[in-house]
Biotite code that builds the C-alpha atoms (Angstrom):
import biotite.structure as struc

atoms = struc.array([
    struc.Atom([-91.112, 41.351, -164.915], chain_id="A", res_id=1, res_name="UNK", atom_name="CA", element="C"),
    struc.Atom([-92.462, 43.696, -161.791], chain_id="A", res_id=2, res_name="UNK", atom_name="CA", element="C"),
    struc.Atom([-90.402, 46.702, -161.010], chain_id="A", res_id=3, res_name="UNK", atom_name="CA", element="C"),
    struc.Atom([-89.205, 46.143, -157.634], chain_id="A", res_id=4, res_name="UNK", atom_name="CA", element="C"),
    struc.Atom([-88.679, 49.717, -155.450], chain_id="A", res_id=5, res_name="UNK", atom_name="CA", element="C"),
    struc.Atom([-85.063, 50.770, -155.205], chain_id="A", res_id=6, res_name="UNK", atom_name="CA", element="C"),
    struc.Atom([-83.613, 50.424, -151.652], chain_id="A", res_id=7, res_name="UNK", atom_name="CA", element="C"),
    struc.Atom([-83.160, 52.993, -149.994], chain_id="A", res_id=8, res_name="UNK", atom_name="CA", element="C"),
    struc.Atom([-80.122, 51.932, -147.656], chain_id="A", res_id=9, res_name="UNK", atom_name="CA", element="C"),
    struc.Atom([-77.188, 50.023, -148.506], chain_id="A", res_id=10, res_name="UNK", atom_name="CA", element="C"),
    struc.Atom([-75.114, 49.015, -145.591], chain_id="A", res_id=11, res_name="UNK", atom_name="CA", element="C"),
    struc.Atom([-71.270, 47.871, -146.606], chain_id="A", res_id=12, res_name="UNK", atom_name="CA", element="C"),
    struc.Atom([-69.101, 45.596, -145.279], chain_id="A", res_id=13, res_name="UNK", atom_name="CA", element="C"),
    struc.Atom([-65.838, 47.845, -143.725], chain_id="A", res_id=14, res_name="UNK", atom_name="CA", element="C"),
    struc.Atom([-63.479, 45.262, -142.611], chain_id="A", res_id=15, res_name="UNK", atom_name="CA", element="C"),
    struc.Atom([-62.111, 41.958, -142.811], chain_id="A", res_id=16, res_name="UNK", atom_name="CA", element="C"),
    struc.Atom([-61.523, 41.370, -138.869], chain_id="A", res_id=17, res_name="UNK", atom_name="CA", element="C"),
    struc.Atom([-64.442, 42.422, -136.518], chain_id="A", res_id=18, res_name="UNK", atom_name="CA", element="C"),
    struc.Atom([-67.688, 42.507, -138.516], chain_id="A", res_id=19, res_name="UNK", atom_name="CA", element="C"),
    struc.Atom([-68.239, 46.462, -138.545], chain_id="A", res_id=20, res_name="UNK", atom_name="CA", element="C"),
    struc.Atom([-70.887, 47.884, -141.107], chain_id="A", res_id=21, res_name="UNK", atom_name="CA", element="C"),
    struc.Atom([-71.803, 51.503, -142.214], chain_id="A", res_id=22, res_name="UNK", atom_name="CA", element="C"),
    struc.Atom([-74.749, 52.307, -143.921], chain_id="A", res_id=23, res_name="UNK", atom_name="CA", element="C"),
    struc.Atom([-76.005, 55.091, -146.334], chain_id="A", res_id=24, res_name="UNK", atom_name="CA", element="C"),
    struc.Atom([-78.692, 56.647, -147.538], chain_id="A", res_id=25, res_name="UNK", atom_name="CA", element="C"),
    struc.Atom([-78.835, 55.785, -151.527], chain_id="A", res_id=26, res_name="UNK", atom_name="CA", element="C"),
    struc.Atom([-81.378, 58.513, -152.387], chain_id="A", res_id=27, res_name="UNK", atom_name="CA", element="C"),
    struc.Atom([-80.006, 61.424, -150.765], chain_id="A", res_id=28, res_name="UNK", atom_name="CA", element="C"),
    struc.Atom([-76.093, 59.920, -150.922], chain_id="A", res_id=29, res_name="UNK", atom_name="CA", element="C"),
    struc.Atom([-75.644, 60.058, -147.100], chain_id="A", res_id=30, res_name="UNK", atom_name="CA", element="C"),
    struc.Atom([-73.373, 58.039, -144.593], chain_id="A", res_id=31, res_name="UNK", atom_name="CA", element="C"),
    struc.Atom([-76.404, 57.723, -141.955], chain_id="A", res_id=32, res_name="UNK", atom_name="CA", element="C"),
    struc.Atom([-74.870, 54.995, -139.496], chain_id="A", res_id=33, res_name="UNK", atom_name="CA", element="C"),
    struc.Atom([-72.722, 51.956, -138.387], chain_id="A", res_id=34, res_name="UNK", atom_name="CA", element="C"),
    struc.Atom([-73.244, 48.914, -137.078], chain_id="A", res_id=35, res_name="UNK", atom_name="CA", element="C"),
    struc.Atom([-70.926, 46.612, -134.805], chain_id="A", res_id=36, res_name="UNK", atom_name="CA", element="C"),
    struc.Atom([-70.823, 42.853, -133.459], chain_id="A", res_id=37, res_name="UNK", atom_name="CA", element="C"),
    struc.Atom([-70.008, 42.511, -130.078], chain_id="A", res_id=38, res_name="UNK", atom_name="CA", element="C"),
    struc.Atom([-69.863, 39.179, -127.627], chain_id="A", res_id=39, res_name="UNK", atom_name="CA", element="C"),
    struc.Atom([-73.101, 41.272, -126.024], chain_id="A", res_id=40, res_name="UNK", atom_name="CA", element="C"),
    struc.Atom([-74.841, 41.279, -129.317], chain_id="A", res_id=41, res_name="UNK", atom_name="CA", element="C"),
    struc.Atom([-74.925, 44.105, -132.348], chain_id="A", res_id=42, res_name="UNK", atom_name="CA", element="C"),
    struc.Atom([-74.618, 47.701, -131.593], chain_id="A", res_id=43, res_name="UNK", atom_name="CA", element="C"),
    struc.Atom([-75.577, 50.937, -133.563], chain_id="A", res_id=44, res_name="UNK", atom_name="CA", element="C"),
    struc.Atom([-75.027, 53.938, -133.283], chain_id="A", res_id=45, res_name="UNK", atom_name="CA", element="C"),
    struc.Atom([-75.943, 57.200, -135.824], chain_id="A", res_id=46, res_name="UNK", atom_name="CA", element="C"),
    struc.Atom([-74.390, 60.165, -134.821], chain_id="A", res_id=47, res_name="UNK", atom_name="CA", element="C"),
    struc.Atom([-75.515, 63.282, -137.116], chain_id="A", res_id=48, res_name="UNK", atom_name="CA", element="C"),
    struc.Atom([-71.750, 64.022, -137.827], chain_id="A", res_id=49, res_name="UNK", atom_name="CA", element="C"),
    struc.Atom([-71.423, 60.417, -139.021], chain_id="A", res_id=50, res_name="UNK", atom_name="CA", element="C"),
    struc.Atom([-73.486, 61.898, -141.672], chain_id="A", res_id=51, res_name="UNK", atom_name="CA", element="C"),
    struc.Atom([-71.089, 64.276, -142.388], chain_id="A", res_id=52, res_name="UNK", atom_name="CA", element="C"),
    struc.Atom([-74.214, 67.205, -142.118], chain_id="A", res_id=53, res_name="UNK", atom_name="CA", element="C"),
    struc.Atom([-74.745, 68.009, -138.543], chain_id="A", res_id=54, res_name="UNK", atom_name="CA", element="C"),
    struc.Atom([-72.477, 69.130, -135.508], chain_id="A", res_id=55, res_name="UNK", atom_name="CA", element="C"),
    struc.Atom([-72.672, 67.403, -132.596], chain_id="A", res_id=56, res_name="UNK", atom_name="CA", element="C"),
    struc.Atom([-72.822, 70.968, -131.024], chain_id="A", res_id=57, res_name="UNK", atom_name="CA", element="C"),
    struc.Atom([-76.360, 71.557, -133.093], chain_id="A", res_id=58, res_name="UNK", atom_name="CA", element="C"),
    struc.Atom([-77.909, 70.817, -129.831], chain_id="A", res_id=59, res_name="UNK", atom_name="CA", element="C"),
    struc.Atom([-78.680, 66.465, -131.192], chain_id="A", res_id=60, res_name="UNK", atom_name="CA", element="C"),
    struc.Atom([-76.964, 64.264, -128.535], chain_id="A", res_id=61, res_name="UNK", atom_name="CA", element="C"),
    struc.Atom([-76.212, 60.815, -130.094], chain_id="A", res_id=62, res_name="UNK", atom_name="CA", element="C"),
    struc.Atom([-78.135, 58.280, -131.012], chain_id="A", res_id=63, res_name="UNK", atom_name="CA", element="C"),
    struc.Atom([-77.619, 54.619, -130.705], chain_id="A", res_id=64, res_name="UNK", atom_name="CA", element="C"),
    struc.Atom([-78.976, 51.072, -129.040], chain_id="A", res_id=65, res_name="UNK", atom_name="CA", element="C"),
    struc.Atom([-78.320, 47.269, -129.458], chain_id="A", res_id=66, res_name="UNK", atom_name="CA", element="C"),
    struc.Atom([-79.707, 44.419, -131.575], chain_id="A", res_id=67, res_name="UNK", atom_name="CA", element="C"),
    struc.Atom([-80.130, 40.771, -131.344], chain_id="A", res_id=68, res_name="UNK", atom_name="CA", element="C"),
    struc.Atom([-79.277, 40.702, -135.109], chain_id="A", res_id=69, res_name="UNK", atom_name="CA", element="C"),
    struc.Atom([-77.192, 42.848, -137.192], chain_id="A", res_id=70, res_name="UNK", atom_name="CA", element="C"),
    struc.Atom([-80.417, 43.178, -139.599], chain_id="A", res_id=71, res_name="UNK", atom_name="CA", element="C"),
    struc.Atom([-82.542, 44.558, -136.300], chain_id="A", res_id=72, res_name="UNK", atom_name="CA", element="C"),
    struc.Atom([-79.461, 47.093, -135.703], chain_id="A", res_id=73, res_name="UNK", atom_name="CA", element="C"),
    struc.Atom([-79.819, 48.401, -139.299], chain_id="A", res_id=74, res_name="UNK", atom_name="CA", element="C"),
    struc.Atom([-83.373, 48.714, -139.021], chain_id="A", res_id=75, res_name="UNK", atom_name="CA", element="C"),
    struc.Atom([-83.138, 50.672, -135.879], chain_id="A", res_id=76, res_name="UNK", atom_name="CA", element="C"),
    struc.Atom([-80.240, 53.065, -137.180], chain_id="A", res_id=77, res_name="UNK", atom_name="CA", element="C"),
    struc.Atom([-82.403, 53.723, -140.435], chain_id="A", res_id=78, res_name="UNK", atom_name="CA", element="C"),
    struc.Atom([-85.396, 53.904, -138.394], chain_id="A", res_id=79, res_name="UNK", atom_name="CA", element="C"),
    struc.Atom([-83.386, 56.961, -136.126], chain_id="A", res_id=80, res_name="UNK", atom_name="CA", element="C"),
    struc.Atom([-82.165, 58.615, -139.584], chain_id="A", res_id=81, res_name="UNK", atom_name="CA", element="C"),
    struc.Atom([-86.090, 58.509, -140.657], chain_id="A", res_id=82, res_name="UNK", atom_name="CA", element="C"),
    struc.Atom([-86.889, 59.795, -137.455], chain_id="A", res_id=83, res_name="UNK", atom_name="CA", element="C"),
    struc.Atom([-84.418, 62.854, -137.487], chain_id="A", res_id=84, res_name="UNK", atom_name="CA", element="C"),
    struc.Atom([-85.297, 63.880, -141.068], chain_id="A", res_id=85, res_name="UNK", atom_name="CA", element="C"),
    struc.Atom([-89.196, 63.353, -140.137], chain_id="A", res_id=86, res_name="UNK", atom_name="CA", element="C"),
    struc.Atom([-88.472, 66.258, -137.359], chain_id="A", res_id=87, res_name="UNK", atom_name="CA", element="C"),
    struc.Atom([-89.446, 63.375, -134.802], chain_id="A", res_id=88, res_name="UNK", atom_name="CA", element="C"),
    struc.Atom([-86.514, 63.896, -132.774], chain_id="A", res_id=89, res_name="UNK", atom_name="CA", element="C"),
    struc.Atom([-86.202, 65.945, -129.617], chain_id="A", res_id=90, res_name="UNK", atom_name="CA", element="C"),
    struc.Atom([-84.141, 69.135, -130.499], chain_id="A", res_id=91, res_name="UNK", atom_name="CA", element="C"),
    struc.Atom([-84.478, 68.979, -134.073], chain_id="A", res_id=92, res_name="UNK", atom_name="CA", element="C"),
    struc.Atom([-85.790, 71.683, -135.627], chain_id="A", res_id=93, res_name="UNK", atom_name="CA", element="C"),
    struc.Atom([-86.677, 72.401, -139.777], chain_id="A", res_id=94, res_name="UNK", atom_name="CA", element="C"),
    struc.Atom([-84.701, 75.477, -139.062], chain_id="A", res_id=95, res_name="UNK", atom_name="CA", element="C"),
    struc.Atom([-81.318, 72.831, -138.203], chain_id="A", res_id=96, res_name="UNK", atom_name="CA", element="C"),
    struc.Atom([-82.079, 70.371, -140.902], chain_id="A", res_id=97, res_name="UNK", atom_name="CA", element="C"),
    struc.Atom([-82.179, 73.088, -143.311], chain_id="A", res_id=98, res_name="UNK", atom_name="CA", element="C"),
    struc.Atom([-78.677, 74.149, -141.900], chain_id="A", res_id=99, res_name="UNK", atom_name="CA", element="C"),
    struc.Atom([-77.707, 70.365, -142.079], chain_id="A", res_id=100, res_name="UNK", atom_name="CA", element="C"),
    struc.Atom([-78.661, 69.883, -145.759], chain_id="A", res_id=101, res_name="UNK", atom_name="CA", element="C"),
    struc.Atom([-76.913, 73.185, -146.868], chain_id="A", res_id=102, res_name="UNK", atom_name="CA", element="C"),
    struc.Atom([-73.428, 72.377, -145.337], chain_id="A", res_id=103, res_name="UNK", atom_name="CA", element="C"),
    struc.Atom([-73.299, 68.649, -146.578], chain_id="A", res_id=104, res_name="UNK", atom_name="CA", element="C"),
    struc.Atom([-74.152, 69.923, -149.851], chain_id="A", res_id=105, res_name="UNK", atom_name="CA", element="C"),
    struc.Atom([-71.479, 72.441, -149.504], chain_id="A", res_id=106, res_name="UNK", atom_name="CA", element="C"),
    struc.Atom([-69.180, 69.795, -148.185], chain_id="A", res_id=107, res_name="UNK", atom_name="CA", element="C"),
    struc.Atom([-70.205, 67.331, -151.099], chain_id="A", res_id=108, res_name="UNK", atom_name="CA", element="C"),
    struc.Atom([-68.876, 69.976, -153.940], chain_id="A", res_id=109, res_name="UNK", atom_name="CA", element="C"),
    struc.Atom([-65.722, 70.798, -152.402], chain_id="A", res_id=110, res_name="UNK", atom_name="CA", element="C"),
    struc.Atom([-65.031, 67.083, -152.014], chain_id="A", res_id=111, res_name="UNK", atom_name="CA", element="C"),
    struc.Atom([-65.608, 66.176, -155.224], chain_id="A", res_id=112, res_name="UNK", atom_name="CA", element="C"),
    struc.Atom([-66.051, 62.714, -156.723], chain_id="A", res_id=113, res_name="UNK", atom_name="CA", element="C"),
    struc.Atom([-64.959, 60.035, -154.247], chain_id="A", res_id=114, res_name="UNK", atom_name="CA", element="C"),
    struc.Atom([-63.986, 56.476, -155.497], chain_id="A", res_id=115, res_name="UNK", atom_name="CA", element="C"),
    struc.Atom([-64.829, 54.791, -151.761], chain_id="A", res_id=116, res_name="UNK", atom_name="CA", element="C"),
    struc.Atom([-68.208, 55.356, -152.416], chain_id="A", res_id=117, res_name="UNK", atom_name="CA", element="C"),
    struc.Atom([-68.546, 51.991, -154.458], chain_id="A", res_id=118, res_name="UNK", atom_name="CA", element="C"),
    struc.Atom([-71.245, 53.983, -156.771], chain_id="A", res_id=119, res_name="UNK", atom_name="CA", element="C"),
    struc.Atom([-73.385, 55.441, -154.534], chain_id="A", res_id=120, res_name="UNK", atom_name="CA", element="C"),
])
């Protein structure tokens, strides 16, 4: 049997009415996005703070576009959230994602274990 890479997004399923999806980043345990079915087609959007580790007053303006599919709307989101860690954004800086990382780190202890994460 090959050893198949571990994926590193998971996007979940959020409701029962309108199709609405959020995805996160399995590695580093992050909420990175959502997508969203429209009658114009699927949006995403990826705001930092959906992350929970970035302000939107860092100086990052948000982030989002639409899809034919809701697969093509995940890859774009995860393709943003590469982007932004990569330091291939305008405005971000090592000195902010350092910042970032810290403070959802910080946020992640005081939380504490949370049962929506559906073992993430």
């Amino acid at each position: 049997m090959i050893d198949l890479p571990r994926p590193q997004y998971k996007w979940i399923d959020d409701t029962e009415v309108t199709p609405i999806f959020h995805g996160y980043d399995l590695i580093n345990q992050r909420r990175i996005g959502r997508i969203e079915h429209h009658p114009s087609g699927w949006h995403w959007n990826w705001y930092m703070s959906f992350a929970g580790w970035i302000s939107p007053w860092d100086g990052l303006r948000r982030f989002s576009g639409q899809a034919d599919s809701a697969r093509a709307a995940a890859l774009a989101a995860e393709q943003c959230y590469h982007d932004v860690l990569s330091l291939k954004h305008f405005g971000m800086t090592q000195d902010i994602l350092d910042r970032a990382i810290l403070k959802h780190a910080e946020q992640l202890e005081r939380a504490g274990p949370d049962p929506t994460r559906l073992g993430l």
